[in-house]
GUVOVEX-131117 format. One record per residue (C-alpha): residue in one letter; x negated, y, z. Coordinates in nm, 4 decimals. Last residue first. Layout:
N
{'a' {X Y Z}}
...
This chain:
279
{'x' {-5.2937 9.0827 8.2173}}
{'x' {-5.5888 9.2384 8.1131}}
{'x' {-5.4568 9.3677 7.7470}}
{'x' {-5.6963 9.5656 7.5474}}
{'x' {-5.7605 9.9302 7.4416}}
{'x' {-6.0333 9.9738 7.1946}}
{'x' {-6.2474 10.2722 7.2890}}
{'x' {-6.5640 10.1004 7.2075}}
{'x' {-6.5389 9.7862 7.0190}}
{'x' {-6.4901 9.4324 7.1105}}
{'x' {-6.5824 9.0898 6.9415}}
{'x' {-6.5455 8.7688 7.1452}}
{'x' {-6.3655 8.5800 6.8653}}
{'x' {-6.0434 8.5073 6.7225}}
{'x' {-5.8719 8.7797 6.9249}}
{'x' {-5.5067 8.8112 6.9524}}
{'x' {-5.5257 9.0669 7.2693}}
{'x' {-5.3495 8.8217 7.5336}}
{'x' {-5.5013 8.5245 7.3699}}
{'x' {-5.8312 8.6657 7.3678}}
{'x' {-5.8126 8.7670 7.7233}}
{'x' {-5.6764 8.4182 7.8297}}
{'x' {-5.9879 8.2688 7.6535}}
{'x' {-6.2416 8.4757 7.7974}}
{'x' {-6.0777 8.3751 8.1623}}
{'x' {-5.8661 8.6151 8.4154}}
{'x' {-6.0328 8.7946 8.7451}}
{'x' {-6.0328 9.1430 8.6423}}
{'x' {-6.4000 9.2069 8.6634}}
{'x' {-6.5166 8.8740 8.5929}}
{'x' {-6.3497 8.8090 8.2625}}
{'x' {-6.4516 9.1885 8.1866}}
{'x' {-6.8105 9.0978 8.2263}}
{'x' {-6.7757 8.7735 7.9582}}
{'x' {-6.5349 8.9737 7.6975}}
{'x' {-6.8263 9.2033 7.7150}}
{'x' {-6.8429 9.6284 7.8942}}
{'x' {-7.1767 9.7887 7.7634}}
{'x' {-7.0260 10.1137 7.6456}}
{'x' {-6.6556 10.1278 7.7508}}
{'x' {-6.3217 9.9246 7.6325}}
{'x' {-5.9822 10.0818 7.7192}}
{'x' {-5.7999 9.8521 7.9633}}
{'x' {-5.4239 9.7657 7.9795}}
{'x' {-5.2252 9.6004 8.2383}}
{'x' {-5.2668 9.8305 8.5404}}
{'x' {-5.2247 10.1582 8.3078}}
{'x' {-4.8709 9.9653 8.2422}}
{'x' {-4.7917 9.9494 8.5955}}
{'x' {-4.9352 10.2643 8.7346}}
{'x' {-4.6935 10.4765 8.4448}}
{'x' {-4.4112 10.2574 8.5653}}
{'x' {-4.4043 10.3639 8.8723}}
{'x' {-4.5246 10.7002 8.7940}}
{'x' {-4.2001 10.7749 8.5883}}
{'x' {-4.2129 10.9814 8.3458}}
{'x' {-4.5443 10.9546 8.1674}}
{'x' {-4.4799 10.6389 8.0817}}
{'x' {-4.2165 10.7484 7.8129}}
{'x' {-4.4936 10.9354 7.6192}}
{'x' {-4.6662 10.6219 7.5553}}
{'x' {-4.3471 10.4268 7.5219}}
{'x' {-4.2181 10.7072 7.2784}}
{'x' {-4.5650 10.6780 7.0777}}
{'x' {-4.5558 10.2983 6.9809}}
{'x' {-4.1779 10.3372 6.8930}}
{'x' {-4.2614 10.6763 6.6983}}
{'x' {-4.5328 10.4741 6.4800}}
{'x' {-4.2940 10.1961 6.4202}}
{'x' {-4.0269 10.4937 6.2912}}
{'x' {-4.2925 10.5938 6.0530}}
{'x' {-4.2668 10.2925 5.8472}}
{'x' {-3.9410 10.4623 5.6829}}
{'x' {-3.9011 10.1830 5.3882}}
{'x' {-3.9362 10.4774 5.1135}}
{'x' {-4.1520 10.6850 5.3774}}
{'x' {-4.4139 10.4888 5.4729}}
{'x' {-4.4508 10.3303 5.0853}}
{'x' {-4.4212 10.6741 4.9154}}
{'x' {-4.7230 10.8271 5.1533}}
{'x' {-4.9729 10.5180 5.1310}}
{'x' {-4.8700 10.5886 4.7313}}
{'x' {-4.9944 10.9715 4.7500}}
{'x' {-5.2988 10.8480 4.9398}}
{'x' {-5.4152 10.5636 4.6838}}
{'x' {-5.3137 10.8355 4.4040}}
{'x' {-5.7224 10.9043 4.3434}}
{'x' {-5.7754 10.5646 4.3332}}
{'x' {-6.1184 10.5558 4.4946}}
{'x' {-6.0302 10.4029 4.8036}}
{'x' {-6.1910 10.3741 5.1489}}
{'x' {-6.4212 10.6646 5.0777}}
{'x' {-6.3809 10.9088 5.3608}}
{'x' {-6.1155 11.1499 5.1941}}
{'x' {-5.9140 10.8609 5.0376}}
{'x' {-5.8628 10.7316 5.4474}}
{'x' {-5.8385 11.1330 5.5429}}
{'x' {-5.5569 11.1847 5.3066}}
{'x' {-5.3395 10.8505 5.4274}}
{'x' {-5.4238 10.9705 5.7998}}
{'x' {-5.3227 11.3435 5.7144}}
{'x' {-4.9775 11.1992 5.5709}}
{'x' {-4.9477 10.9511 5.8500}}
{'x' {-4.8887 11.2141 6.1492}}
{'x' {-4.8202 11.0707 6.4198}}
{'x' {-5.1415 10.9567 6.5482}}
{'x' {-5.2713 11.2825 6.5462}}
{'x' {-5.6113 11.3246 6.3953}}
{'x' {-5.9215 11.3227 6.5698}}
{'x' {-5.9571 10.9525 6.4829}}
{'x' {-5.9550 10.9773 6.1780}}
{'x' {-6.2967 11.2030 6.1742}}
{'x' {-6.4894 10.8562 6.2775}}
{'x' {-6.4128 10.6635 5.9497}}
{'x' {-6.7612 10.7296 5.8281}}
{'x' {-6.8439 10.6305 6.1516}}
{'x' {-6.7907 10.2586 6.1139}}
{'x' {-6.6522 10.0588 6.4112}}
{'x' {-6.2726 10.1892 6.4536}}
{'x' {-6.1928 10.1373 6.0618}}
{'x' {-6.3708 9.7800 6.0214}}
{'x' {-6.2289 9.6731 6.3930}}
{'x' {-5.8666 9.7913 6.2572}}
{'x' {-5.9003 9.5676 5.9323}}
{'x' {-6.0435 9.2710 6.1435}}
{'x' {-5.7359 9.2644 6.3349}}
{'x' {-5.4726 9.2893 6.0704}}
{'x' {-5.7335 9.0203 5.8980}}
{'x' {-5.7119 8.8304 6.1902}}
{'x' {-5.3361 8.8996 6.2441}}
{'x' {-5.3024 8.6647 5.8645}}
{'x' {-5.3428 8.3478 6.0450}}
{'x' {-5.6304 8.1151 5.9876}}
{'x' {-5.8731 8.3876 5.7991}}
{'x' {-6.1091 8.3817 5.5522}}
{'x' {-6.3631 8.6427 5.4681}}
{'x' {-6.4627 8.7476 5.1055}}
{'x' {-6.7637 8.6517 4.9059}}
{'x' {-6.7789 8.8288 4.5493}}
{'x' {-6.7270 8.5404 4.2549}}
{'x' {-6.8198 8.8162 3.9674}}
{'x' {-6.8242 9.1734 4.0855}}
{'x' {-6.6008 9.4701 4.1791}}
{'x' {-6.4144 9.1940 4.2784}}
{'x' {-6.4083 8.8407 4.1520}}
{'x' {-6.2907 8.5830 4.4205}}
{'x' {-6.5247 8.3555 4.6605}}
{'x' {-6.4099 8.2277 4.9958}}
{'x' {-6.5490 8.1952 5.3107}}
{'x' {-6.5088 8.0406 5.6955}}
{'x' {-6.6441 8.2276 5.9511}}
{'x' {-6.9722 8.3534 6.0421}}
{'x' {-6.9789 8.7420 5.9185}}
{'x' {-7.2366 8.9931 6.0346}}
{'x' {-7.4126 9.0239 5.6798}}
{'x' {-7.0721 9.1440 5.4956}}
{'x' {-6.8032 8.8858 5.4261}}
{'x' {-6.5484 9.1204 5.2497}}
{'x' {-6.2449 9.2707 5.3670}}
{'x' {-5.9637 9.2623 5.1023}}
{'x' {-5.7169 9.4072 5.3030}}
{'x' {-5.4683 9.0803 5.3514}}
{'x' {-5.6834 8.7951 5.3958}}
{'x' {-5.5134 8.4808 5.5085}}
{'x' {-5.7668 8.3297 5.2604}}
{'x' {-5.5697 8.1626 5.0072}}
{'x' {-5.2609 8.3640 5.0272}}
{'x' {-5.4032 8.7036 5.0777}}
{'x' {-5.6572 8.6383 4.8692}}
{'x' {-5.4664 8.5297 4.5761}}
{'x' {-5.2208 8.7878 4.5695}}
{'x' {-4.8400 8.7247 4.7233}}
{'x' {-4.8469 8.8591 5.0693}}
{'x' {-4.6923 9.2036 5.0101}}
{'x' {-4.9195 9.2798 4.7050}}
{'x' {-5.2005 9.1970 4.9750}}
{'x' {-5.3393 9.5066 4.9080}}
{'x' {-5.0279 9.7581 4.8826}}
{'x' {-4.8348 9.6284 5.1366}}
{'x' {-5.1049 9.5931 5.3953}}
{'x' {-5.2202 9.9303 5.3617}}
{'x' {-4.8841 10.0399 5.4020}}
{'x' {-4.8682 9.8466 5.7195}}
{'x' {-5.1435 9.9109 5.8312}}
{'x' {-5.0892 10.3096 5.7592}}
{'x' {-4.7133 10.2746 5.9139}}
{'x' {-4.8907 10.1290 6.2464}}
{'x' {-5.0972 10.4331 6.3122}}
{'x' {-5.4210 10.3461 6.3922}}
{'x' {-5.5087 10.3987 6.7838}}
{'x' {-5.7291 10.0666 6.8047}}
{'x' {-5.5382 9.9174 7.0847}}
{'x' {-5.1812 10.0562 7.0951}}
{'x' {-5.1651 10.1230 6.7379}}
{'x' {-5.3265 9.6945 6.7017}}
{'x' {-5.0178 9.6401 6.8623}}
{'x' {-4.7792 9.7804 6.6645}}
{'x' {-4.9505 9.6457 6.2931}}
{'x' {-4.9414 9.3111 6.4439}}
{'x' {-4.5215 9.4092 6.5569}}
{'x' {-4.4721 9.5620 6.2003}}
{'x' {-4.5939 9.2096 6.0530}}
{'x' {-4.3128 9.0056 5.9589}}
{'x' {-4.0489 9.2309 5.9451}}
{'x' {-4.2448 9.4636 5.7166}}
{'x' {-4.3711 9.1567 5.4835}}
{'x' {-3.9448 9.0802 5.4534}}
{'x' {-3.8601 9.4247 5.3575}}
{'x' {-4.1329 9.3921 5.0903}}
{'x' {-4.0146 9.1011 5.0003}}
{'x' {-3.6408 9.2646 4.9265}}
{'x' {-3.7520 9.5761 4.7572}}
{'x' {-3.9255 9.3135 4.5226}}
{'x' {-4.2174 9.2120 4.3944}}
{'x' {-4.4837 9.1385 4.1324}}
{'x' {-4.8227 8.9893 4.1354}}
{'x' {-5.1694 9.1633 4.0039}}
{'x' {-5.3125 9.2860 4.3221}}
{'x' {-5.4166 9.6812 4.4528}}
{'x' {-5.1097 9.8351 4.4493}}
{'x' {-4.8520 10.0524 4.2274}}
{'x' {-4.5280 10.1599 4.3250}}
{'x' {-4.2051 10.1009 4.0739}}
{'x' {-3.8428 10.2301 4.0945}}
{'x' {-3.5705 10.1232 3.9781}}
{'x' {-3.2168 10.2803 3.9550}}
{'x' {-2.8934 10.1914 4.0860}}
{'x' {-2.8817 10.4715 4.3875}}
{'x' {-3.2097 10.3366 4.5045}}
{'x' {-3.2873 9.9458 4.3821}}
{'x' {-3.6763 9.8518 4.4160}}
{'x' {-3.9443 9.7360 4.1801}}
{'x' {-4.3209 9.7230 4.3377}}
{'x' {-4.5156 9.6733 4.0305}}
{'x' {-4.8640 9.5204 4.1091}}
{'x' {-5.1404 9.6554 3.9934}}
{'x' {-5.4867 9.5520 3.8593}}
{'x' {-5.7693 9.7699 3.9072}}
{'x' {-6.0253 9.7714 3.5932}}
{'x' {-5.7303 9.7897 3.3455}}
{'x' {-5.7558 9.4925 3.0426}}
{'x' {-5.6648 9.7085 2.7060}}
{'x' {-5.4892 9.5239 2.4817}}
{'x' {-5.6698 9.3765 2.1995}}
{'x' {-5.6046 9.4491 1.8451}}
{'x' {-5.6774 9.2099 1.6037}}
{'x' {-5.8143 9.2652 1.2834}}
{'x' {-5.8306 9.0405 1.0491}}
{'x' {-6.1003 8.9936 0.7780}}
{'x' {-6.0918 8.7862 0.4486}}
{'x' {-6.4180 8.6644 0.3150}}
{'x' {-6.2874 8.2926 0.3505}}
{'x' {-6.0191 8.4069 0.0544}}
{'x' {-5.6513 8.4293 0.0743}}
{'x' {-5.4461 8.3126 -0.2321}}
{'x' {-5.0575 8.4805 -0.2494}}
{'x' {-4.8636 8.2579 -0.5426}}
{'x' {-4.6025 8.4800 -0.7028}}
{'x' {-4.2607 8.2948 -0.8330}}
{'x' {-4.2409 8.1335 -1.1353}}
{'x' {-4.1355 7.8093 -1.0211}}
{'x' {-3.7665 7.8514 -1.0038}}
{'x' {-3.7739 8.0034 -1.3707}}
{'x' {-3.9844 7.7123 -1.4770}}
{'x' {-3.7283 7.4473 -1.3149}}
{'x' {-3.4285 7.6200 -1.4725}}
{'x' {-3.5725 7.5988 -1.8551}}
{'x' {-3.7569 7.2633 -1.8545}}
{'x' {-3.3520 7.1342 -1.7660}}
{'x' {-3.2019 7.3749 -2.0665}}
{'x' {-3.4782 7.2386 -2.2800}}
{'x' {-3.3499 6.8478 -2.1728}}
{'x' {-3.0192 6.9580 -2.2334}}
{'x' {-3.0515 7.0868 -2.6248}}
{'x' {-3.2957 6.7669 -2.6330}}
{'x' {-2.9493 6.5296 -2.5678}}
{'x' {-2.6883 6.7619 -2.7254}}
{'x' {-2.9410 6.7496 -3.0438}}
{'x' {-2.9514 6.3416 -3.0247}}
C-alpha cells in the first residue's frame, strides 16, 4: 500500500513540473504595429543584364521585370518602326527606342500589352479610337489603344513633331542622342530627374546609336551619286502647309489607302515637315 501512494505522489510530481510553465495572456486592448512599406509614386522595372559576370539594373516607367535578353529581343523587333519614323519625323531612332524600352518595360506592362500602347499616350480631346482605362497620375485615366504596337511608335513621333514645346528638338542634330535625351527632360516630357541619364545608359549599353548612323549614312550616301540622289528624292515627300492625304492622292497619282500603307498610317493624319513615302 506505501509503494502504491509512494508512486502515485511521484506520478502528481512529474505532471506538475511539466505543467508549470508560464502562460502568456493577451488582452483586446493590445496594439500592434505594423510597418508598411513604402509604395513609390513611379513604379520601376529592374532591367538586369550580365557584363563581365555582374548585374546590372536600369530603371523604367512599369512595374515588370526583364532581361538583357528581352530587351535584345524588343530592339529587334522594333529598330526598323523606330528607323522609319527617323526618316519621317526626324527623331532619332535610339531615343524611340529607348523611350520605348523604358515605358513599355520592353513590352511587358499592362498598357503596352493590353492596349498596344507603348509610351503611355493618353486619349486627349482629339482622340476617336478605341480606349482603355489604367491608373496614372490619376484613378482609371483614359489611354489610347492601338492594333499593332507601330501606332503608338507612330503616334509617339506625331505627339513630339506637333506640339511646340517640343519645337527646340528639332534644331538639334540628329546624331547626337545625349542633347536629344537632355532636351526631352528639358521640355517637360519627364519629371524623373535621371529620365535623361537612363535614355543615355539604354542607347549606349545595347549601342542604339548605330540605327541612328544607318538612317544618316543613307542620307549622306545619296548625296553621292545623283542617280540615286533623284531616285530616292522621287519617292519621298516632306509634308507642307495645307497639303491632305486626299490632295497628295491626286498629286502623285496613288490612292489614300496605298499612301497609308506605304507610311504605316492608321488614319489620315499628317503633320508639317513629316516626310512620307509616295511610291
Amino acid at each position: 500500500m506505501k509503494n502504491k501512494l509512494a508512486l502515485f505522489l511521484l506520478v502528481v510530481f512529474v505532471v506538475s513540473c511539466k505543467s508549470s510553465k508560464p502562460v502568456i495572456r493577451t488582452t483586446s486592448t493590445a496594439k500592434v504595429k505594423v510597418s508598411k512599406k513604402p509604395t513609390a509614386k513611379t513604379k520601376t522595372v529592374s532591367i538586369s543584364t550580365q557584363k563581365n559576370d555582374n548585374k546590372e539594373t536600369l530603371e523604367a516607367t512599369s512595374s515588370v521585370k526583364t532581361y538583357a535578353e528581352e530587351v535584345k529581343s524588343y530592339i529587334d523587333n522594333y529598330k526598323e518602326i523606330a528607323k522609319n519614323n527617323m526618316k519621317q519625323h526626324g527623331i532619332p531612332a535610339s531615343i524611340t527606342l529607348a523611350q520605348g524600352i523604358l515605358e513599355s518595360g520592353v513590352g511587358k506592362g499592362k498598357l503596352a500589352k493590353t492596349a498596344n500602347n507603348h509610351f503611355g499616350i493618353k486619349c486627349h480631346s482629339g482622340w476617336k479610337g478605341e480606349t482603355v482605362h489604367h491608373d496614372d497620375d490619376a484613378s482609371q485615366e483614359c489611354f489610347r489603344k492601338y492594333s499593332h504596337a507601330s501606332e503608338s511608335y507612330r503616334d509617339h513621333s506625331l505627339f513630339l513633331t506637333t506640339r511646340t514645346r517640343y519645337s527646340k528638338l528639332f534644331k538639334l542634330n540628329k546624331g547626337d542622342y545625349k542633347a536629344w535625351a537632355r532636351g526631352l527632360k528639358d521640355a517637360g516630357y519627364a519629371t524623373d530627374v535621371k529620365y535623361p541619364d537612363k535614355l543615355i545608359g539604354l542607347i549606349e549599353r545595347y549601342e542604339l546609336y548605330k540605327y541612328d548612323n544607318e538612317v544618316l549614312n543613307e542620307d549622306s550616301g545619296m548625296g553621292t551619286n545623283n542617280e540615286v540622289l533623284a531616285s530616292n528624292q522621287e519617292e519621298f515627300y516632306t509634308i507642307q502647309q495645307g497639303d491632305t492625304l486626299y490632295s497628295l492622292s491626286k498629286r502623285f497619282k496613288v490612292s489614300i489607302d496605298e499612301l497609308k500603307k506605304l507610311n504605316y498610317l492608321s488614319d489620315n493624319t499628317i503633320s508639317i515637315g513629316q516626310k512620307i513615302r509616295i511610291k
